[in-house]
C-alpha positions as CSV (number, residue, x, y, z in Angstrom):
1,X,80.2,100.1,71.3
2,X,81.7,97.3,73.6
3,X,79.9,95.0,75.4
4,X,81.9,96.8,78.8
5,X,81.1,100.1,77.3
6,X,77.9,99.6,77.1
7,X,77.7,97.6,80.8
8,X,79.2,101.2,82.3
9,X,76.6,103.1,80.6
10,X,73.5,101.4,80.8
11,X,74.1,101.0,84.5
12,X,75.0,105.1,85.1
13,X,71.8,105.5,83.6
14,X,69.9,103.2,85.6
15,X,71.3,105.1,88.8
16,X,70.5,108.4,87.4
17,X,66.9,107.0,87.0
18,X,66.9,106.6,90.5
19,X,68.2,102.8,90.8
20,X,70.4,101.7,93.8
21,X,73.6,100.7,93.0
22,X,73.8,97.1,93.9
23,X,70.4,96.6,92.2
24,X,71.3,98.1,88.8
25,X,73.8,94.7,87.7
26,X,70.6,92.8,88.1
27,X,68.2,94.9,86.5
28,X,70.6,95.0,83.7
29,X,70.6,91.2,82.7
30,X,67.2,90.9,83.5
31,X,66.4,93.7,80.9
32,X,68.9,92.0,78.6
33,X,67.4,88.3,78.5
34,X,64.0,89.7,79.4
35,X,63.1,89.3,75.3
36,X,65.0,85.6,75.5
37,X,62.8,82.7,73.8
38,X,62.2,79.5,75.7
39,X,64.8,78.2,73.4
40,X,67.4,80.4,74.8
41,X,68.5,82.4,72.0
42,X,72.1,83.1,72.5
43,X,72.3,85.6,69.3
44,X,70.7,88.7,71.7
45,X,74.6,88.8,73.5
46,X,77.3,88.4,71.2
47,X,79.7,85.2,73.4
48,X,83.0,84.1,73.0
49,X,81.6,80.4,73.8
50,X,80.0,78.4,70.8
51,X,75.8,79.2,71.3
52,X,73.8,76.7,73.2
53,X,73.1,73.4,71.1
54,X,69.2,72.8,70.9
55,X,70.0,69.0,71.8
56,X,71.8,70.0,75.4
57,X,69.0,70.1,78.3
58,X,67.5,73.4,79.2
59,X,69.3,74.0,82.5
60,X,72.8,73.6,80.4
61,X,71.6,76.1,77.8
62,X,71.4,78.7,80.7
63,X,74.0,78.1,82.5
64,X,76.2,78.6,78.7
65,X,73.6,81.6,78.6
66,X,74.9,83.1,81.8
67,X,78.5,82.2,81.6
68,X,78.7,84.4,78.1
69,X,77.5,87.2,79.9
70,X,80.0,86.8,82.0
71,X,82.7,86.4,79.9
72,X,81.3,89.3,77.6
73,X,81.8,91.5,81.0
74,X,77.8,91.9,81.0
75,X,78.1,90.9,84.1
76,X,81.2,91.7,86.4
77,X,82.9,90.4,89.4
78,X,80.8,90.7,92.4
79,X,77.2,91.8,90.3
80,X,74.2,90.2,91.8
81,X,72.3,88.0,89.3
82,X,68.4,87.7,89.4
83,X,66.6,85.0,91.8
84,X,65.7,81.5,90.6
85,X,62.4,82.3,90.5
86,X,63.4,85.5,88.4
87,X,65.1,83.6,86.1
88,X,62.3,80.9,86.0
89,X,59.9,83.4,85.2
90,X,62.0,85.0,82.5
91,X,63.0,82.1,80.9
92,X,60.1,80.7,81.3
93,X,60.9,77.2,83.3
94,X,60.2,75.8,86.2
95,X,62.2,77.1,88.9
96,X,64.3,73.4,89.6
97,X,65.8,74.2,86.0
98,X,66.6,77.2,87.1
99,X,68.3,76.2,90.3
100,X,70.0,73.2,88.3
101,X,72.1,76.0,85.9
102,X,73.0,78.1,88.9
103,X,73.7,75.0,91.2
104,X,76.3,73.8,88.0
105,X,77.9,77.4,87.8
106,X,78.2,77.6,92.1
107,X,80.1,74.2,91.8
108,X,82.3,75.5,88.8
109,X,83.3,78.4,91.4
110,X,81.5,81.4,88.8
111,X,78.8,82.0,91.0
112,X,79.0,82.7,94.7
113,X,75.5,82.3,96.9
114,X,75.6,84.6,100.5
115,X,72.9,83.6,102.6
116,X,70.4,86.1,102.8
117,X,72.0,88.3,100.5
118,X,71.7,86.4,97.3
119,X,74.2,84.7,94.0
120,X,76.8,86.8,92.8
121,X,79.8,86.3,90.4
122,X,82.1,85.2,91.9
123,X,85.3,87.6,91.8
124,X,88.7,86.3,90.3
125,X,91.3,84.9,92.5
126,X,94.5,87.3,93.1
127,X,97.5,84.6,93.8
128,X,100.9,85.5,95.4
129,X,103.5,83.3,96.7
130,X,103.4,82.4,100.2
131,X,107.2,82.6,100.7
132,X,107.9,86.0,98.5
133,X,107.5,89.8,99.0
134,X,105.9,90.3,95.7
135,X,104.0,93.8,94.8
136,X,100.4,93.3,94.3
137,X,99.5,95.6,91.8
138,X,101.9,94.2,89.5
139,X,100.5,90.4,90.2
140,X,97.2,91.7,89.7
141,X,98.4,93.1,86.7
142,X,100.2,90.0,85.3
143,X,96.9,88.1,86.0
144,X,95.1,90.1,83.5
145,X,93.6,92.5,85.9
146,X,93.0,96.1,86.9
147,X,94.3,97.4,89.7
148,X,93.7,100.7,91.5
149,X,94.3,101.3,95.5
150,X,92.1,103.7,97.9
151,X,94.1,105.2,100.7
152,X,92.1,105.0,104.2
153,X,95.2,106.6,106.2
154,X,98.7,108.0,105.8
155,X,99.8,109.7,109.1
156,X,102.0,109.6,112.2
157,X,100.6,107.5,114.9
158,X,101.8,107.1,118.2
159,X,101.4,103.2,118.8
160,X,101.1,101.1,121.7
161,X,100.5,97.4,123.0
162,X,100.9,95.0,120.0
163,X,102.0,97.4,117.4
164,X,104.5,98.7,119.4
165,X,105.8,95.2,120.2
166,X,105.8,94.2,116.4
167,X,108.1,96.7,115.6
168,X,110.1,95.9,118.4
169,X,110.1,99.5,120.2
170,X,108.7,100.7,123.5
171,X,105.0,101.9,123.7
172,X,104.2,105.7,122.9
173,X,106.2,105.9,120.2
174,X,105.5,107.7,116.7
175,X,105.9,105.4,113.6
176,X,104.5,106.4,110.3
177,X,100.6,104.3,109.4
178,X,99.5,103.6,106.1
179,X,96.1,101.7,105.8
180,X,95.3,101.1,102.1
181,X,92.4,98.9,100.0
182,X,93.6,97.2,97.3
183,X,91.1,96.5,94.3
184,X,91.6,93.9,91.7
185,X,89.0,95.3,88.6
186,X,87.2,97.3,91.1
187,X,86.7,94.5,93.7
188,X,88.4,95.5,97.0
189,X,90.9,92.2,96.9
190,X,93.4,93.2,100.4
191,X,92.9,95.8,103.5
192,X,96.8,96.7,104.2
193,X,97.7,97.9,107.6
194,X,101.3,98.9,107.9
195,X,103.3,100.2,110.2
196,X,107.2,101.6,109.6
197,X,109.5,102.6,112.2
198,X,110.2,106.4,112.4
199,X,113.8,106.6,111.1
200,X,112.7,105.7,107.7
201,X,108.5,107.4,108.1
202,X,109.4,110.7,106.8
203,X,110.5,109.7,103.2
204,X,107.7,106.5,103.2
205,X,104.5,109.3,103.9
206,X,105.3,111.3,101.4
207,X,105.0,108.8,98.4
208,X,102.0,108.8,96.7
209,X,100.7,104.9,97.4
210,X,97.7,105.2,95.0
211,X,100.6,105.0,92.4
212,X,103.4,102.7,93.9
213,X,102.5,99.9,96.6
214,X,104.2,100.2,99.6
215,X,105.6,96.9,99.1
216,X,107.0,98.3,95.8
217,X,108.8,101.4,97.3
218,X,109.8,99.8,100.2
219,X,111.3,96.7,98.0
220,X,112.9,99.4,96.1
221,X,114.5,101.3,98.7
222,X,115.2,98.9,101.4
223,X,116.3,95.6,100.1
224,X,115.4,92.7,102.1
225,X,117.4,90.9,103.9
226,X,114.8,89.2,106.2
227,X,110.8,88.3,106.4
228,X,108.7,86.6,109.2
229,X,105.1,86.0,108.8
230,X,102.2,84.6,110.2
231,X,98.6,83.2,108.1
232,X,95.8,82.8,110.3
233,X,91.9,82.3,109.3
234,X,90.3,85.6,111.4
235,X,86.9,86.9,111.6
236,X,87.0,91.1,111.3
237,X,85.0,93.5,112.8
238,X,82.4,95.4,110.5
239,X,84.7,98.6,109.8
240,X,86.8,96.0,107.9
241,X,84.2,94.2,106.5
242,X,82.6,97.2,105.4
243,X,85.9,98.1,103.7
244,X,86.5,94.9,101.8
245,X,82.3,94.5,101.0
246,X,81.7,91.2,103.4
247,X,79.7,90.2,105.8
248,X,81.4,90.2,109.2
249,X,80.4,86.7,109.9
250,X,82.5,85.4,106.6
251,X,86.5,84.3,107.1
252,X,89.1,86.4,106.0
253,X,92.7,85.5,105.8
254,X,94.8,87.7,108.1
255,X,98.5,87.9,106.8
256,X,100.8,89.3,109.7
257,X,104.5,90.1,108.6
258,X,107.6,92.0,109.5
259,X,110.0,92.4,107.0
260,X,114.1,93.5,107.6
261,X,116.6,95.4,105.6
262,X,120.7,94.7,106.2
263,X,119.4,93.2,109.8
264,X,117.2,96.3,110.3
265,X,113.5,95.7,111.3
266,X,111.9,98.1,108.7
267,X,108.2,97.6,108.9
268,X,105.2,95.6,109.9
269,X,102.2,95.1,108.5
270,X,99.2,93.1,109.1
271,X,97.0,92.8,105.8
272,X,93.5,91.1,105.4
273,X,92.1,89.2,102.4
274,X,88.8,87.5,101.2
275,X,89.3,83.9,100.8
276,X,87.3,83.8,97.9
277,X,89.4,86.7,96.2
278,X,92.8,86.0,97.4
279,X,95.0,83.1,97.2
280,X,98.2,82.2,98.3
281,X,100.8,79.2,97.2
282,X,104.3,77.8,97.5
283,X,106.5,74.8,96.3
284,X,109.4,73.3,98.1
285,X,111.9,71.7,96.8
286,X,114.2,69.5,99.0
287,X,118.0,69.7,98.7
288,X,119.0,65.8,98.0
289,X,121.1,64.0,100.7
Protein backbone atom coordinates (compact mmCIF):
# COMPACT_ATOMS: atom_id res chain seq x y z
CA UNK A 1 0.00 0.00 0.00
CA UNK A 2 1.24 3.64 -0.62
CA UNK A 3 2.27 5.85 1.88
CA UNK A 4 -1.03 8.22 0.40
CA UNK A 5 -3.08 5.21 0.47
CA UNK A 6 -2.52 4.47 3.58
CA UNK A 7 -2.74 8.45 4.86
CA UNK A 8 -6.61 8.23 3.35
CA UNK A 9 -7.32 5.22 5.21
CA UNK A 10 -5.89 5.44 8.48
CA UNK A 11 -7.46 8.90 8.77
CA UNK A 12 -11.33 7.58 7.53
CA UNK A 13 -10.86 5.31 10.19
CA UNK A 14 -9.87 7.64 12.79
CA UNK A 15 -13.20 9.68 11.91
CA UNK A 16 -15.29 6.67 12.01
CA UNK A 17 -13.78 6.09 15.54
CA UNK A 18 -15.29 9.19 16.40
CA UNK A 19 -12.15 11.69 15.66
CA UNK A 20 -12.80 15.23 14.39
CA UNK A 21 -11.60 15.93 11.17
CA UNK A 22 -8.91 18.52 11.64
CA UNK A 23 -7.60 16.52 14.67
CA UNK A 24 -7.15 13.21 12.76
CA UNK A 25 -3.74 14.53 10.58
CA UNK A 26 -2.23 15.01 13.98
CA UNK A 27 -3.21 12.08 15.70
CA UNK A 28 -1.89 10.27 12.73
CA UNK A 29 1.90 11.34 12.97
CA UNK A 30 1.81 11.27 16.40
CA UNK A 31 0.74 7.52 16.31
CA UNK A 32 3.36 7.11 13.59
CA UNK A 33 6.59 8.54 15.42
CA UNK A 34 4.90 7.71 18.79
CA UNK A 35 7.42 4.26 18.69
CA UNK A 36 10.47 6.82 17.39
CA UNK A 37 13.84 6.24 19.51
CA UNK A 38 15.57 9.28 20.86
CA UNK A 39 17.90 8.73 18.04
CA UNK A 40 15.27 9.41 15.57
CA UNK A 41 14.98 6.36 13.64
CA UNK A 42 14.04 7.33 10.11
CA UNK A 43 13.53 3.51 8.90
CA UNK A 44 9.73 3.55 10.63
CA UNK A 45 8.59 5.99 7.25
CA UNK A 46 10.12 4.94 4.21
CA UNK A 47 11.71 9.03 2.75
CA UNK A 48 12.81 10.07 -0.38
CA UNK A 49 15.57 12.20 1.57
CA UNK A 50 18.90 10.33 2.73
CA UNK A 51 17.99 9.22 6.78
CA UNK A 52 19.15 11.58 9.45
CA UNK A 53 23.05 11.34 10.03
CA UNK A 54 23.74 10.42 13.87
CA UNK A 55 26.50 13.30 13.80
CA UNK A 56 23.83 16.21 12.73
CA UNK A 57 22.28 17.90 16.05
CA UNK A 58 19.01 16.53 17.25
CA UNK A 59 16.81 19.44 16.25
CA UNK A 60 18.13 18.84 12.46
CA UNK A 61 17.39 15.12 12.69
CA UNK A 62 13.61 16.12 13.21
CA UNK A 63 13.20 18.58 11.19
CA UNK A 64 14.70 15.78 8.12
CA UNK A 65 12.19 13.53 10.27
CA UNK A 66 9.26 15.73 9.56
CA UNK A 67 10.12 16.95 6.13
CA UNK A 68 9.97 13.08 4.89
CA UNK A 69 6.63 12.83 6.15
CA UNK A 70 5.96 15.40 4.25
CA UNK A 71 7.36 14.55 1.17
CA UNK A 72 6.04 10.85 1.62
CA UNK A 73 2.34 12.70 1.71
CA UNK A 74 2.12 11.47 5.49
CA UNK A 75 1.39 14.58 6.06
CA UNK A 76 -0.55 16.95 3.46
CA UNK A 77 -1.02 20.51 2.71
CA UNK A 78 -2.82 22.25 5.32
CA UNK A 79 -2.64 19.09 8.18
CA UNK A 80 -1.99 20.31 11.62
CA UNK A 81 1.22 18.81 13.19
CA UNK A 82 1.48 18.11 16.95
CA UNK A 83 2.61 20.96 19.59
CA UNK A 84 6.17 21.51 20.63
CA UNK A 85 5.65 20.16 23.75
CA UNK A 86 3.89 17.08 21.90
CA UNK A 87 6.71 16.55 19.95
CA UNK A 88 9.17 17.09 22.98
CA UNK A 89 7.43 14.55 24.74
CA UNK A 90 7.42 12.07 21.90
CA UNK A 91 10.70 12.52 20.98
CA UNK A 92 11.73 12.76 24.09
CA UNK A 93 13.70 16.36 24.11
CA UNK A 94 13.48 19.29 25.61
CA UNK A 95 10.96 21.36 24.18
CA UNK A 96 13.72 24.35 22.79
CA UNK A 97 14.85 21.36 20.43
CA UNK A 98 11.68 20.99 19.48
CA UNK A 99 10.89 24.58 18.74
CA UNK A 100 14.49 24.83 16.95
CA UNK A 101 13.26 22.02 14.12
CA UNK A 102 9.95 23.62 13.64
CA UNK A 103 11.45 27.28 13.81
CA UNK A 104 14.04 25.92 10.77
CA UNK A 105 11.04 24.32 8.72
CA UNK A 106 8.64 27.88 9.36
CA UNK A 107 11.68 29.88 7.90
CA UNK A 108 12.10 27.28 4.92
CA UNK A 109 8.25 28.18 4.18
CA UNK A 110 7.02 24.05 5.01
CA UNK A 111 5.40 24.88 8.05
CA UNK A 112 2.87 27.71 8.55
CA UNK A 113 2.17 28.80 12.45
CA UNK A 114 -1.63 30.71 12.91
CA UNK A 115 -1.80 32.21 16.12
CA UNK A 116 -4.07 30.43 18.32
CA UNK A 117 -4.79 27.93 15.97
CA UNK A 118 -1.54 26.10 15.77
CA UNK A 119 1.60 24.85 12.78
CA UNK A 120 0.42 23.56 9.79
CA UNK A 121 2.04 22.52 6.38
CA UNK A 122 2.20 24.92 4.63
CA UNK A 123 0.14 24.55 1.19
CA UNK A 124 1.96 24.80 -2.23
CA UNK A 125 1.98 27.94 -4.10
CA UNK A 126 -0.33 28.05 -7.30
CA UNK A 127 1.52 30.72 -9.74
CA UNK A 128 -0.13 32.54 -12.77
CA UNK A 129 1.12 35.34 -14.74
CA UNK A 130 0.08 38.68 -13.77
CA UNK A 131 -0.46 39.96 -17.29
CA UNK A 132 -2.16 36.66 -18.93
CA UNK A 133 -5.70 35.10 -18.81
CA UNK A 134 -4.41 31.70 -18.14
CA UNK A 135 -6.93 28.65 -16.96
CA UNK A 136 -6.24 27.54 -13.54
CA UNK A 137 -6.86 24.12 -13.46
CA UNK A 138 -4.56 23.53 -16.14
CA UNK A 139 -1.63 25.62 -14.15
CA UNK A 140 -2.47 23.74 -11.22
CA UNK A 141 -2.15 20.90 -13.28
CA UNK A 142 1.27 21.76 -14.92
CA UNK A 143 2.52 22.42 -11.31
CA UNK A 144 2.17 18.92 -10.41
CA UNK A 145 -1.12 19.27 -8.69
CA UNK A 146 -4.72 18.13 -8.38
CA UNK A 147 -7.33 20.21 -9.18
CA UNK A 148 -11.04 19.84 -8.55
CA UNK A 149 -13.59 23.00 -8.34
CA UNK A 150 -16.89 23.25 -5.98
CA UNK A 151 -19.71 25.33 -7.39
CA UNK A 152 -21.26 27.76 -4.63
CA UNK A 153 -23.69 29.49 -7.42
CA UNK A 154 -24.76 29.30 -11.03
CA UNK A 155 -27.91 31.44 -11.58
CA UNK A 156 -29.41 34.64 -13.03
CA UNK A 157 -28.97 37.61 -10.77
CA UNK A 158 -30.36 40.87 -11.13
CA UNK A 159 -27.29 43.21 -10.10
CA UNK A 160 -27.01 46.53 -8.97
CA UNK A 161 -24.43 49.31 -7.59
CA UNK A 162 -20.86 48.12 -8.35
CA UNK A 163 -21.61 45.11 -10.34
CA UNK A 164 -23.74 46.72 -12.46
CA UNK A 165 -21.26 49.44 -13.08
CA UNK A 166 -18.41 46.83 -13.78
CA UNK A 167 -20.15 45.54 -16.50
CA UNK A 168 -20.94 48.74 -17.68
CA UNK A 169 -24.93 48.38 -17.72
CA UNK A 170 -27.69 50.16 -15.85
CA UNK A 171 -28.79 48.82 -12.33
CA UNK A 172 -31.57 46.05 -12.23
CA UNK A 173 -30.37 44.25 -14.75
CA UNK A 174 -30.18 40.26 -15.07
CA UNK A 175 -26.60 38.97 -15.95
CA UNK A 176 -25.69 35.35 -15.42
CA UNK A 177 -23.42 34.62 -11.66
CA UNK A 178 -21.14 31.95 -11.22
CA UNK A 179 -19.32 31.81 -7.73
CA UNK A 180 -16.89 28.87 -7.78
CA UNK A 181 -13.89 27.44 -5.20
CA UNK A 182 -11.03 26.37 -6.69
CA UNK A 183 -8.82 23.57 -4.88
CA UNK A 184 -5.29 22.85 -5.66
CA UNK A 185 -4.88 18.96 -4.01
CA UNK A 186 -7.83 19.60 -1.90
CA UNK A 187 -6.75 22.99 -0.53
CA UNK A 188 -9.39 25.63 -1.52
CA UNK A 189 -6.56 27.85 -3.55
CA UNK A 190 -9.20 30.92 -5.32
CA UNK A 191 -13.05 32.05 -4.51
CA UNK A 192 -14.19 33.14 -8.19
CA UNK A 193 -17.01 35.62 -8.42
CA UNK A 194 -18.06 36.30 -11.95
CA UNK A 195 -20.39 38.06 -13.53
CA UNK A 196 -21.30 37.87 -17.61
CA UNK A 197 -23.54 40.08 -19.34
CA UNK A 198 -26.90 38.57 -20.45
CA UNK A 199 -26.46 38.31 -24.25
CA UNK A 200 -23.93 35.66 -23.82
CA UNK A 201 -25.50 34.07 -19.95
CA UNK A 202 -27.67 31.61 -21.49
CA UNK A 203 -25.04 29.39 -23.28
CA UNK A 204 -22.21 30.23 -20.15
CA UNK A 205 -24.89 28.59 -17.24
CA UNK A 206 -25.42 25.77 -18.85
CA UNK A 207 -21.71 24.38 -18.90
CA UNK A 208 -20.77 22.29 -16.34
CA UNK A 209 -17.75 24.43 -14.53
CA UNK A 210 -16.78 21.55 -12.15
CA UNK A 211 -15.32 20.21 -15.60
CA UNK A 212 -14.10 23.40 -17.66
CA UNK A 213 -13.05 26.74 -15.76
CA UNK A 214 -14.92 29.51 -16.81
CA UNK A 215 -11.81 31.14 -17.88
CA UNK A 216 -11.38 28.06 -20.11
CA UNK A 217 -14.78 28.18 -21.89
CA UNK A 218 -14.96 31.59 -22.06
CA UNK A 219 -11.12 31.76 -23.61
CA UNK A 220 -12.49 29.23 -25.93
CA UNK A 221 -15.53 30.83 -27.14
CA UNK A 222 -14.86 34.50 -26.90
CA UNK A 223 -11.35 35.35 -27.80
CA UNK A 224 -9.93 38.23 -26.14
CA UNK A 225 -9.32 41.14 -27.44
CA UNK A 226 -9.00 43.21 -24.16
CA UNK A 227 -8.24 42.82 -20.19
CA UNK A 228 -8.25 45.38 -17.30
CA UNK A 229 -7.49 44.48 -13.90
CA UNK A 230 -6.90 45.55 -10.53
CA UNK A 231 -4.65 43.62 -7.43
CA UNK A 232 -5.34 44.92 -4.15
CA UNK A 233 -4.42 43.31 -0.55
CA UNK A 234 -8.25 43.00 1.12
CA UNK A 235 -9.44 41.59 4.27
CA UNK A 236 -12.90 39.29 3.56
CA UNK A 237 -15.72 38.80 5.58
CA UNK A 238 -16.13 35.31 7.33
CA UNK A 239 -18.53 33.74 4.53
CA UNK A 240 -15.38 33.97 2.39
CA UNK A 241 -13.06 33.09 4.80
CA UNK A 242 -15.01 30.23 5.77
CA UNK A 243 -14.97 29.26 2.10
CA UNK A 244 -11.34 29.42 1.48
CA UNK A 245 -10.50 27.87 5.37
CA UNK A 246 -8.90 31.37 6.91
CA UNK A 247 -9.23 33.35 9.48
CA UNK A 248 -11.00 36.56 8.66
CA UNK A 249 -8.35 38.59 10.16
CA UNK A 250 -5.53 37.12 7.55
CA UNK A 251 -4.94 39.12 3.92
CA UNK A 252 -6.16 37.79 0.93
CA UNK A 253 -5.39 39.04 -2.47
CA UNK A 254 -8.40 40.37 -4.24
CA UNK A 255 -8.02 40.15 -8.21
CA UNK A 256 -10.71 42.47 -9.94
CA UNK A 257 -10.84 42.12 -13.84
CA UNK A 258 -12.98 42.73 -16.87
CA UNK A 259 -12.13 41.04 -19.77
CA UNK A 260 -13.39 42.03 -23.74
CA UNK A 261 -14.00 40.10 -26.81
CA UNK A 262 -13.82 41.97 -30.58
CA UNK A 263 -14.32 45.35 -28.33
CA UNK A 264 -17.25 43.68 -26.46
CA UNK A 265 -17.15 43.88 -22.61
CA UNK A 266 -17.91 40.03 -21.93
CA UNK A 267 -17.53 39.53 -18.25
CA UNK A 268 -16.27 40.58 -14.85
CA UNK A 269 -15.04 38.89 -12.21
CA UNK A 270 -13.67 39.62 -8.93
CA UNK A 271 -11.63 36.51 -7.53
CA UNK A 272 -9.95 36.13 -4.08
CA UNK A 273 -6.81 34.23 -3.16
CA UNK A 274 -4.69 33.19 -0.03
CA UNK A 275 -1.43 34.82 -0.15
CA UNK A 276 0.27 31.94 1.14
CA UNK A 277 -1.41 29.58 -1.65
CA UNK A 278 -1.49 31.86 -4.58
CA UNK A 279 1.09 33.72 -6.34
CA UNK A 280 1.27 35.91 -9.06
CA UNK A 281 4.37 37.15 -11.46
CA UNK A 282 5.37 38.99 -14.66
CA UNK A 283 8.58 40.02 -16.64
CA UNK A 284 8.86 43.05 -18.84
CA UNK A 285 10.92 43.36 -21.41
CA UNK A 286 11.63 46.93 -22.87
CA UNK A 287 11.56 47.53 -26.61
CA UNK A 288 15.25 49.20 -27.27
CA UNK A 289 15.35 52.82 -28.42
Amino acid sequence: MSLRLFRKSAITALNQAGVPQAHAPALLFSSLIYNVNTRLNVKTIPMSRSAPKKHQPVYRQMETYIRGLIDQGVLGAGDQVPTEVELAHQFNVSRMTANKAITLLREQGILTRTAGLGTFVTPRQTEVPIMDIVDLHEEIKNNGGHYHAEIIHQEYRTIYGDAAWWLGIPAGHSVAYLEVLHFDNDVPTLLEQRYVKADYAKQFLRQDFTKKTATAYLLDHYPLSEIEQSIEAVNVDESIAQLLQINPSQACLRISRRTWSKDQLISHANLFAVGGRYKMHSRYLASAK
